[in-house]
N, C-alpha and C positions, 0 to 999 in steps of 0.2 A: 465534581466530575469535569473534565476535559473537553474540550469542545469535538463534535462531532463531522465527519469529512463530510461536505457536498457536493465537491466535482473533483475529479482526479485526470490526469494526462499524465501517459507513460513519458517517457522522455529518456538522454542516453543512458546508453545499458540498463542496469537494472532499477533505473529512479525515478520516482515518483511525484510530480508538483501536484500539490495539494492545498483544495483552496478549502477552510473549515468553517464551522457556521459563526464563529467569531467574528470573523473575516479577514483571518490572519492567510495568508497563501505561505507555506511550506515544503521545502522538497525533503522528504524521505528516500534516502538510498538502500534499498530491501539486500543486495549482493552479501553483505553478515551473515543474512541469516539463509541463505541458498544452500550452507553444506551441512545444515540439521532440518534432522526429519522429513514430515513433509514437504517443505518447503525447497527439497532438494529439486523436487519437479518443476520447480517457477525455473529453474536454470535453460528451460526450454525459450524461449526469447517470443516464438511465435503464442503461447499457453501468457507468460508474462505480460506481455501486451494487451489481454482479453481483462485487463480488472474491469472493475466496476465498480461504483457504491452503492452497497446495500445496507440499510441499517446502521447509516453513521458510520461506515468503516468501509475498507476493502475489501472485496470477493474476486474470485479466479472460479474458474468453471470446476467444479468436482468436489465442490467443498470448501474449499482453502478460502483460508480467509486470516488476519492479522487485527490482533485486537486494536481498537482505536485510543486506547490511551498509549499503548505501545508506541503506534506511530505519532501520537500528539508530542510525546517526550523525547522520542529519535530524531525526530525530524528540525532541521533549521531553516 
């Protein structure tokens, strides 16, 4: 298993520095994946900015969320 996110900070446009329970810190750039599905609606910048972690992973208000090994493997 992958290690799990513990604090998150939005950062420019649509990227993500991520610090994980490893204690590795990593930025995740989410913008890929803004024009499938769901996730079309993170393109709103004010909605992108409300993540949080819940659950070892990222959440957005309404549901949305991004698996956490997703971003363990995306992220540099």
């Amino acid at each position: 298993m992958n290690p799990r996110i513990k604090a998150i900070k939005s950062i420019n446009g649509f990227q993500l520095t991520l610090e994980f329970s490893n204690g590795a810190t990593r930025t995740f750039d989410a913008s890929p994946y803004l024009n499938h599905g769901v996730f079309t609606r993170l393109k709103d910048p004010v909605l992108f900015s409300q993540a949080r972690v819940n659950y070892g992973t990222v959440t957005w208000p309404n549901e949305l969320d991004i698996s956490p090994d997703t971003i363990w493997l995306e992220s540099r």
